[in-house]
N, CA, C and O atoms as CSV, one atom per row, in Angstrom:
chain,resi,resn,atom,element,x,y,z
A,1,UNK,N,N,3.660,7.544,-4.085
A,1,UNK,CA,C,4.960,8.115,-3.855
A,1,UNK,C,C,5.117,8.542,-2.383
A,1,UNK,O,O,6.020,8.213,-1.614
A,2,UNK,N,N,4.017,9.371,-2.136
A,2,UNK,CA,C,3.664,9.862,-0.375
A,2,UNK,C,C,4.070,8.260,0.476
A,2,UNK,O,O,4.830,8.238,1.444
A,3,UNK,N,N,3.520,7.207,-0.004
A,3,UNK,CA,C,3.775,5.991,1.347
A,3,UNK,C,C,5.018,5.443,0.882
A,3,UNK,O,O,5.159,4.296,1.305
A,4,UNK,N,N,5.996,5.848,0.151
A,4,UNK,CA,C,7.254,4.936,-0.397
A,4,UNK,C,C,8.048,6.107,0.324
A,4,UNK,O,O,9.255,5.934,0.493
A,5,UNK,N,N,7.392,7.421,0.810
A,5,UNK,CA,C,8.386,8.446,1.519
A,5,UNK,C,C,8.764,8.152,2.650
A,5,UNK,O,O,9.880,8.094,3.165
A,6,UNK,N,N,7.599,7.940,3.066
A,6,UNK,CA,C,6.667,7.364,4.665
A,6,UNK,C,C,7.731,6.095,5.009
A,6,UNK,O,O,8.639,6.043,5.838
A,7,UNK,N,N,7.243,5.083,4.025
A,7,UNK,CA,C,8.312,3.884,4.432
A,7,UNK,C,C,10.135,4.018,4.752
A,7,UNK,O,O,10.811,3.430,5.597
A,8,UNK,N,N,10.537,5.016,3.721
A,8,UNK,CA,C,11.717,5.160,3.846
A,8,UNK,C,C,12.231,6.137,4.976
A,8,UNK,O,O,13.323,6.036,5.534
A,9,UNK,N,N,11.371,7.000,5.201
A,9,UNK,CA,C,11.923,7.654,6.795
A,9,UNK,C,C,11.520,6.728,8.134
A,9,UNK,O,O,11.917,6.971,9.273
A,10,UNK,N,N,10.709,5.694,7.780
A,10,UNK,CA,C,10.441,4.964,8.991
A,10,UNK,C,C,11.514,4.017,9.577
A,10,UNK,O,O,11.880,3.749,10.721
A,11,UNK,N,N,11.941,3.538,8.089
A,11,UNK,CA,C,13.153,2.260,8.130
A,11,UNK,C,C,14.499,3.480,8.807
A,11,UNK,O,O,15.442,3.401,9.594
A,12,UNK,N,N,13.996,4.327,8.117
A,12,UNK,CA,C,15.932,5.070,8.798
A,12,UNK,C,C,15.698,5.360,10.335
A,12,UNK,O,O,16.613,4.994,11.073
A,13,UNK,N,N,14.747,5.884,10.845
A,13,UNK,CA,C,14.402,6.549,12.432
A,13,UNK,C,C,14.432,5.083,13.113
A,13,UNK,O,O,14.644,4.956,14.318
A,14,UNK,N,N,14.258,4.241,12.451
A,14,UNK,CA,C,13.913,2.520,13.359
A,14,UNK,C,C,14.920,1.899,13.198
A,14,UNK,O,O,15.174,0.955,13.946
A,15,UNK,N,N,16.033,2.379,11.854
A,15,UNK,CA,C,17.168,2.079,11.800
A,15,UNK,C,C,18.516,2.522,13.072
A,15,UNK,O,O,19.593,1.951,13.238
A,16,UNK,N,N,18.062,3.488,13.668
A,16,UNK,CA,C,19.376,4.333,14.304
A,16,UNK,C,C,19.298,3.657,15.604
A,16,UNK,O,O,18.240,3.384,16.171
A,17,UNK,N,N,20.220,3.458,15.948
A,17,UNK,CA,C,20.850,2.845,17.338
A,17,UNK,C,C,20.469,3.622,18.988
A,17,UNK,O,O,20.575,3.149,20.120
A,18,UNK,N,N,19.992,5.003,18.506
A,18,UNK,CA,C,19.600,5.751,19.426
A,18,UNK,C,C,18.426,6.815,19.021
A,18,UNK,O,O,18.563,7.711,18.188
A,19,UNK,N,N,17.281,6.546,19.753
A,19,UNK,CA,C,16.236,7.335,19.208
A,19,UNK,C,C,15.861,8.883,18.908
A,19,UNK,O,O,15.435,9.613,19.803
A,20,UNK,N,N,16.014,9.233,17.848
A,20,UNK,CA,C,16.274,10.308,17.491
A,20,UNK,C,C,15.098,11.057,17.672
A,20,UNK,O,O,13.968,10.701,17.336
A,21,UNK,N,N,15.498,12.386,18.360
A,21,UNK,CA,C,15.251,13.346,19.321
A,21,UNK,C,C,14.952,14.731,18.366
A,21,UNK,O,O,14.193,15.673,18.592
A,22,UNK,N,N,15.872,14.467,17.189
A,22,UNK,CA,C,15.836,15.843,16.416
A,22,UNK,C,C,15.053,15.543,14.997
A,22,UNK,O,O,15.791,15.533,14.012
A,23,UNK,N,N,13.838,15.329,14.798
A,23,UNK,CA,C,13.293,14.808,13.608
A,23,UNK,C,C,13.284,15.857,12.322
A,23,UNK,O,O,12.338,15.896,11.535
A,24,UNK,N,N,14.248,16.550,12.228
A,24,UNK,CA,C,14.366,17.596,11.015
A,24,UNK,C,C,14.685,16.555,9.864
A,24,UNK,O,O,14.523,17.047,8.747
A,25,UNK,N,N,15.206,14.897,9.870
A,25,UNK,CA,C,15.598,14.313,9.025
A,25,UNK,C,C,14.438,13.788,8.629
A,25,UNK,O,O,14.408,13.263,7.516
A,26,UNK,N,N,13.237,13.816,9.449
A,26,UNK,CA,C,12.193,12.801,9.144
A,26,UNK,C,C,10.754,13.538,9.521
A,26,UNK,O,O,9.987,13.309,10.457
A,27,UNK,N,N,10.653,14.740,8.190
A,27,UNK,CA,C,9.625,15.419,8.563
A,27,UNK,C,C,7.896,15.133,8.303
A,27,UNK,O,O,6.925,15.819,8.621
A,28,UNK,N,N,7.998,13.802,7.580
A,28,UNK,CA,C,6.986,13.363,7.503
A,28,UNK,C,C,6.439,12.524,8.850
A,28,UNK,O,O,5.235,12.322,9.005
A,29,UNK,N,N,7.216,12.163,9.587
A,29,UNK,CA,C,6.795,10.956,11.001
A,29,UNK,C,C,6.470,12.291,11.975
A,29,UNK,O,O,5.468,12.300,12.690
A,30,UNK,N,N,7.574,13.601,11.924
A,30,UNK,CA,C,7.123,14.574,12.821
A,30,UNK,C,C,5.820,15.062,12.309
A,30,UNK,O,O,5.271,15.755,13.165
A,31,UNK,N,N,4.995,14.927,11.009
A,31,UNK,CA,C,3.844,15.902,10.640
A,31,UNK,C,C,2.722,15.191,11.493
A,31,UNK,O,O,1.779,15.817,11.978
A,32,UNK,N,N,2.930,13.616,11.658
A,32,UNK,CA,C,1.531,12.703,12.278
A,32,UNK,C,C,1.689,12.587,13.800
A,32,UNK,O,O,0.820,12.177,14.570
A,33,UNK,N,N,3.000,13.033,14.145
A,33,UNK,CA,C,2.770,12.834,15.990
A,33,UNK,C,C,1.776,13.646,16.545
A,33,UNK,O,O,1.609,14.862,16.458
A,34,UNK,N,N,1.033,12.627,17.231
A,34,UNK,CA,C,-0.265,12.912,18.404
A,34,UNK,C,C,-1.568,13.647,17.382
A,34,UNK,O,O,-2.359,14.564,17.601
A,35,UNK,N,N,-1.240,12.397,15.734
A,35,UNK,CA,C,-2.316,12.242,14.954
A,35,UNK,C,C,-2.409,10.622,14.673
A,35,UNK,O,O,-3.256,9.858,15.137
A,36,UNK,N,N,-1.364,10.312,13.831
A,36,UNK,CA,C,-1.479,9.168,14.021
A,36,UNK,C,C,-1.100,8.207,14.982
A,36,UNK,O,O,-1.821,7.254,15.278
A,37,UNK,N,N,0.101,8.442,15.522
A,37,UNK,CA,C,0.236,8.103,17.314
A,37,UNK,C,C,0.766,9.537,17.928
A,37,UNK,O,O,0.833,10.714,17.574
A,38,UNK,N,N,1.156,8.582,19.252
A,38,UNK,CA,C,1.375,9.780,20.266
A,38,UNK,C,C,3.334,10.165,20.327
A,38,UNK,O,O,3.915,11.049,20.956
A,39,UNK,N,N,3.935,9.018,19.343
A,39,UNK,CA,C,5.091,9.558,19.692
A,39,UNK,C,C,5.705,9.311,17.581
A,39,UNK,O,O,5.012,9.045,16.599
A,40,UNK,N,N,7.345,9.586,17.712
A,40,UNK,CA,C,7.867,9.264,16.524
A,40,UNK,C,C,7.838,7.984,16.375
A,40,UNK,O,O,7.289,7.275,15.533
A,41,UNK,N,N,8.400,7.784,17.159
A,41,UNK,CA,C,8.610,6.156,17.278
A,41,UNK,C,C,7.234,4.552,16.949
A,41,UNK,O,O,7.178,3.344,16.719
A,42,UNK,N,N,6.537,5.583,17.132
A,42,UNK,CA,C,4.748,4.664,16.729
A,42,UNK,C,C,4.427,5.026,15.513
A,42,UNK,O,O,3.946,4.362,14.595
A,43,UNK,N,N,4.812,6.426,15.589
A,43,UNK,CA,C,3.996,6.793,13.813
A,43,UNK,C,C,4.764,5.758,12.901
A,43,UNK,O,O,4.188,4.894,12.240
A,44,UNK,N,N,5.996,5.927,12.937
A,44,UNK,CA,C,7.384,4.907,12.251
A,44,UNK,C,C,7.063,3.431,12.218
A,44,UNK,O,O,7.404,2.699,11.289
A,45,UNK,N,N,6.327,2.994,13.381
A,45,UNK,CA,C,5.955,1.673,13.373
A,45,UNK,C,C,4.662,1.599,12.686
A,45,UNK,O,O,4.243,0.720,11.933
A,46,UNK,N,N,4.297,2.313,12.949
A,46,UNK,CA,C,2.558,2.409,11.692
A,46,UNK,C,C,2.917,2.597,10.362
A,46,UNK,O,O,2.088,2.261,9.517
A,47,UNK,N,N,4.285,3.197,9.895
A,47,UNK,CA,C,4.448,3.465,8.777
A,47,UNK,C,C,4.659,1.828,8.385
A,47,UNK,O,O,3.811,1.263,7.694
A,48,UNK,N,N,5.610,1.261,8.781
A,48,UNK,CA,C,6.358,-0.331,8.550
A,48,UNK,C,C,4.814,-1.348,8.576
A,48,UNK,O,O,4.467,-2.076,7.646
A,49,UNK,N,N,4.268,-1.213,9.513
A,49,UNK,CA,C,2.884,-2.310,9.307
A,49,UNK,C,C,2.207,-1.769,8.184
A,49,UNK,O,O,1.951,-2.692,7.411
A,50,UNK,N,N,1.769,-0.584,7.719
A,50,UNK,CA,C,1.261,0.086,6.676
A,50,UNK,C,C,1.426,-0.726,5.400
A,50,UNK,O,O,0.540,-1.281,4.751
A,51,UNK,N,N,3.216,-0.669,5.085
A,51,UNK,CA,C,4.067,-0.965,3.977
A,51,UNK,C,C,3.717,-2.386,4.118
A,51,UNK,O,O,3.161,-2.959,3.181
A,52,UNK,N,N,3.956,-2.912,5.054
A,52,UNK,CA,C,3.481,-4.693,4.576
A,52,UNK,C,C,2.245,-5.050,4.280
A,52,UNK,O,O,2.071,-6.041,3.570
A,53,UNK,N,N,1.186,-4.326,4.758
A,53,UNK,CA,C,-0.165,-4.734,4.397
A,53,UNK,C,C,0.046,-4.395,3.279
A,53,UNK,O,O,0.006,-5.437,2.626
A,54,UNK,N,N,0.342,-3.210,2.337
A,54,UNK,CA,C,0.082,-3.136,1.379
A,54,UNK,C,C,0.816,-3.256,0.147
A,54,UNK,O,O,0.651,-2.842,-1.001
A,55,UNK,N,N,1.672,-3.946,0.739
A,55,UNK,CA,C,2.476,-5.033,-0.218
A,55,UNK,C,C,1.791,-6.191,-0.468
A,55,UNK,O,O,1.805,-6.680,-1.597
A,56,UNK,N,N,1.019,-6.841,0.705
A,56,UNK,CA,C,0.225,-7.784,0.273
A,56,UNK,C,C,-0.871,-7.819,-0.305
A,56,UNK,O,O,-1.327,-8.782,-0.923
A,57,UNK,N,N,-1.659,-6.164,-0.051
A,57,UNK,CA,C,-2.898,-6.210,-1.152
A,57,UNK,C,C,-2.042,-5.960,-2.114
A,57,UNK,O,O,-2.400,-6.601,-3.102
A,58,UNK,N,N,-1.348,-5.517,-2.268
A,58,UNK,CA,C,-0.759,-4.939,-3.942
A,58,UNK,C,C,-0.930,-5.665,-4.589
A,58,UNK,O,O,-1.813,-5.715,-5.445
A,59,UNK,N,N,0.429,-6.938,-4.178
A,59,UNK,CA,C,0.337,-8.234,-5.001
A,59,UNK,C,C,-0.728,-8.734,-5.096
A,59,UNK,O,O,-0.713,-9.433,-6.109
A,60,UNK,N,N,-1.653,-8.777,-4.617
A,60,UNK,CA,C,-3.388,-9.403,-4.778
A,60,UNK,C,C,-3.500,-8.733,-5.967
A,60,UNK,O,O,-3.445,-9.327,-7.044
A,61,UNK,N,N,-3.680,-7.320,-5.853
A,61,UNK,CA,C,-4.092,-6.505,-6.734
A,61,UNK,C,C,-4.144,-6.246,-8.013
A,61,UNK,O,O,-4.983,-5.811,-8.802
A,62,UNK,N,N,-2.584,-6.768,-8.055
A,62,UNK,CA,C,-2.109,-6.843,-9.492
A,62,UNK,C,C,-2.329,-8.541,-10.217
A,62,UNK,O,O,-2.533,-8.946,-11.362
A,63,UNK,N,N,-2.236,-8.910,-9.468
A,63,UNK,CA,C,-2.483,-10.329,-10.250
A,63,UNK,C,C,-3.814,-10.703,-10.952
A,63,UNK,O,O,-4.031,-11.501,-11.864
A,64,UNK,N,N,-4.964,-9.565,-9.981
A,64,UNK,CA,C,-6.266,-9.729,-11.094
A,64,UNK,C,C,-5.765,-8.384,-11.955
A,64,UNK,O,O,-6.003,-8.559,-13.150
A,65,UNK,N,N,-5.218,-7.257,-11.716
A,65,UNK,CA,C,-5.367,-6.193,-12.796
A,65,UNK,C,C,-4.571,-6.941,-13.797
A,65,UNK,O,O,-5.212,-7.420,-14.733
A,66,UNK,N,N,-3.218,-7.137,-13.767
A,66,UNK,CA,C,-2.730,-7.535,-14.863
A,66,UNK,C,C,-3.266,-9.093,-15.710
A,66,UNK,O,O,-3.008,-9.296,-16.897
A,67,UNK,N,N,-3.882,-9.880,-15.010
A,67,UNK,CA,C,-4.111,-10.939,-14.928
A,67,UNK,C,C,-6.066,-10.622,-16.605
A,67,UNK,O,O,-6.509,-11.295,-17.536
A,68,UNK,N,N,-6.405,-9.366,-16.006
A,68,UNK,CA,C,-7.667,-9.311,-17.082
A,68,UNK,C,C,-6.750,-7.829,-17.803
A,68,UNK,O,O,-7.474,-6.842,-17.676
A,69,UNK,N,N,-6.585,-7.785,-17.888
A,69,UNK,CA,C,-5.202,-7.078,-18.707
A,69,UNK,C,C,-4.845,-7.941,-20.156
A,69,UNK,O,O,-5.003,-7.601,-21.329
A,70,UNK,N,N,-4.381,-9.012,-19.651
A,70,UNK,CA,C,-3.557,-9.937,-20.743
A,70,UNK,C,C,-4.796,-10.876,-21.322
A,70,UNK,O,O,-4.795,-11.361,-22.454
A,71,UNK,N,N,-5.638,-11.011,-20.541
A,71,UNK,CA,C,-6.788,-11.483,-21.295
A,71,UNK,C,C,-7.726,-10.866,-22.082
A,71,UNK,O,O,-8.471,-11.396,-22.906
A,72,UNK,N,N,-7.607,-9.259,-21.654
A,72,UNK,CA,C,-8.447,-8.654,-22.627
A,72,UNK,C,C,-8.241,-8.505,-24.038
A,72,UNK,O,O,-9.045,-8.491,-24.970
A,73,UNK,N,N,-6.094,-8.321,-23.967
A,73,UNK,CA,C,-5.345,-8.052,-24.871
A,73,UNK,C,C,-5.498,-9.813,-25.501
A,73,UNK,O,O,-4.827,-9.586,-26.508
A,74,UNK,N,N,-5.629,-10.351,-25.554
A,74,UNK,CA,C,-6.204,-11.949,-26.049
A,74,UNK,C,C,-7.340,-12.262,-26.550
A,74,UNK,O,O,-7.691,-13.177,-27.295
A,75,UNK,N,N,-7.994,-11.224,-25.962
A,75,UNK,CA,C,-9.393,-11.870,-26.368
A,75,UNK,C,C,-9.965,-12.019,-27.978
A,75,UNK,O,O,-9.537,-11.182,-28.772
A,76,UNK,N,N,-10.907,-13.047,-28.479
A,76,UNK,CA,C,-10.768,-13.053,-29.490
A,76,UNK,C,C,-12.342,-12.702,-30.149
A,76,UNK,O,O,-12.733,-12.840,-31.308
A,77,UNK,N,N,-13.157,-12.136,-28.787
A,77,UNK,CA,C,-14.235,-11.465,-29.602
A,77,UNK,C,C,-14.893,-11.152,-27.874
A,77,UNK,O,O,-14.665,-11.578,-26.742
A,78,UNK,N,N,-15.918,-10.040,-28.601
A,78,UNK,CA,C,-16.254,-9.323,-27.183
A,78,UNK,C,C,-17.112,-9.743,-26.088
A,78,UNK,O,O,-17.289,-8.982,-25.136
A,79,UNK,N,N,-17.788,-11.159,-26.152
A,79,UNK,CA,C,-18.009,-11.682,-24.858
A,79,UNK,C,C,-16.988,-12.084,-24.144
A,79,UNK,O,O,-17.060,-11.976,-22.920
A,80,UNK,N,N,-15.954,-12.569,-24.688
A,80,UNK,CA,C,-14.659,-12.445,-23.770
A,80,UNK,C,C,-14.086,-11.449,-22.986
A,80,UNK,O,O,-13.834,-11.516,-21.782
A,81,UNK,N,N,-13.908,-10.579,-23.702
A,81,UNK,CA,C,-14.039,-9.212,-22.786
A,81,UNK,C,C,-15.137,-8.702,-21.802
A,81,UNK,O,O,-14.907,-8.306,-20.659
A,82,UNK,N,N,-16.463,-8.769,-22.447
A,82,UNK,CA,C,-17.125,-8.503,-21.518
A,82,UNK,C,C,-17.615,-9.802,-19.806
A,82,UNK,O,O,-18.232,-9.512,-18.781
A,83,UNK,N,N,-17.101,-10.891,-20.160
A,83,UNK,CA,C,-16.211,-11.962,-19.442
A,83,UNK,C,C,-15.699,-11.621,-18.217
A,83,UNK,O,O,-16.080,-11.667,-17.048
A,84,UNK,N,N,-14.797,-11.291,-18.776
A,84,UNK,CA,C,-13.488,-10.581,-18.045
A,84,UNK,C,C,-13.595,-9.527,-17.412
A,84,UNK,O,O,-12.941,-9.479,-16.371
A,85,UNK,N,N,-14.442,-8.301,-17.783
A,85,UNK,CA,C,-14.990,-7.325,-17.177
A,85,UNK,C,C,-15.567,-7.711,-15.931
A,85,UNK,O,O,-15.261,-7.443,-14.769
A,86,UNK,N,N,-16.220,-8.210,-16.299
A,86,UNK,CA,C,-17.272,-8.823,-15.148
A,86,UNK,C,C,-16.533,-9.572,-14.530
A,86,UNK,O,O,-16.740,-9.160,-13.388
A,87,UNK,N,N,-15.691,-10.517,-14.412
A,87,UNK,CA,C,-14.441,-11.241,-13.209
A,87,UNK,C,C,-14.159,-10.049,-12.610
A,87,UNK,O,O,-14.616,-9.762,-11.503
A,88,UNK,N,N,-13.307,-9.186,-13.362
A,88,UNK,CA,C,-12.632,-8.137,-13.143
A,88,UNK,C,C,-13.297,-7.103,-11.681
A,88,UNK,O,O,-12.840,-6.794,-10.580
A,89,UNK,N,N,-14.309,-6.889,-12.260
A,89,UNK,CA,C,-15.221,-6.062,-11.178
A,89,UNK,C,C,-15.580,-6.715,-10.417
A,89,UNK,O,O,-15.879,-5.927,-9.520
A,90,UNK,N,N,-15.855,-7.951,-9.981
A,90,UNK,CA,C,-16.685,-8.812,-8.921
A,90,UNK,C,C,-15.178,-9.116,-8.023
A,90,UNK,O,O,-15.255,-9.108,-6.794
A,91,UNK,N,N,-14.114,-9.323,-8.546
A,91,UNK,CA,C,-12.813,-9.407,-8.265
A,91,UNK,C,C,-12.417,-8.211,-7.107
A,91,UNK,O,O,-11.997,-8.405,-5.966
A,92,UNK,N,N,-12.679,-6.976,-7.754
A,92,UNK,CA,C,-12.545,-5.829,-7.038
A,92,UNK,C,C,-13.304,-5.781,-6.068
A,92,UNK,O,O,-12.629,-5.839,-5.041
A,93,UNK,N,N,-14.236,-5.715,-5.886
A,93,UNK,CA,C,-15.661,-5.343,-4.832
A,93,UNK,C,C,-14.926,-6.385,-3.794
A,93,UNK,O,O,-15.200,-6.058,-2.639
A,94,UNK,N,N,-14.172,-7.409,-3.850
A,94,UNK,CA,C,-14.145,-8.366,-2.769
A,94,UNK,C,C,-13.309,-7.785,-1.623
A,94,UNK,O,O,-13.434,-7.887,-0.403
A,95,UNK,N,N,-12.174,-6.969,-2.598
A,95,UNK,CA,C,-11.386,-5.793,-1.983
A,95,UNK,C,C,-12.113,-4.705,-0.626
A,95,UNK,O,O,-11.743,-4.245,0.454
A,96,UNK,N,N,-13.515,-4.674,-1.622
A,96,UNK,CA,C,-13.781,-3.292,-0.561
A,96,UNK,C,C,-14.356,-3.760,0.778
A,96,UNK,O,O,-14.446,-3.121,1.827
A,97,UNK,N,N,-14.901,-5.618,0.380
A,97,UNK,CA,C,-15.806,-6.072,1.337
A,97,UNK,C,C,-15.333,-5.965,2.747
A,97,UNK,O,O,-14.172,-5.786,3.114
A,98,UNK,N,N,-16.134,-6.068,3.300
A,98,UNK,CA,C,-15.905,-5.734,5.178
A,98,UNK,C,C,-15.191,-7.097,5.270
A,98,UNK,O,O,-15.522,-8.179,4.786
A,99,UNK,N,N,-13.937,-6.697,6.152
A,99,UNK,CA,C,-13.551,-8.425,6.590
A,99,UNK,C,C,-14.094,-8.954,7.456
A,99,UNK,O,O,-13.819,-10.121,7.736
């Protein structure tokens, strides 16, 4: 919910025609200046690259969660499941691997 906040004050501050000076509208981009960057205007752009990366793991994400989801709910005896478990988890770990 916190990065769907993040995204939506980023799109409005990156939205405005003139760079806004008074961030009382966008108190989450004012909480990370000269943490996560040095101005509004960077944190806002870190927010937007943020949101696309993790739109693209998402969709990764979900296609194995739901994906051994519907196979578990299928399965028709428990090496199948335990199958699937095991995709499932070896699936994940690839996630954490160092790129």
């Amino acid at each position: 919910m916190m990065y769907l906040r993040k995204e939506a004050q980023a799109r409005a501050f990156l939205a405005q025609a003139v760079t806004p000076t008074d961030l009382t509208d966008y108190p989450l981009i004012a909480a990370e200046i000269g943490i996560t960057a040095q101005s509004a205007t960077q944190v806002a752009q870190v927010y937007i690259n943020l949101a696309f990366q993790w739109e693209s793991v998402g969709a990764a994400l979900e296609t194995v969660r739901l994906g051994a989801i519907n196979t578990i709910e299928t399965a028709t005896n428990a090496s199948q499941i335990t199958q699937t478990l095991t995709s499932f988890f070896t699936a994940m770990e690839a996630f954490n691997a160092p790129a």
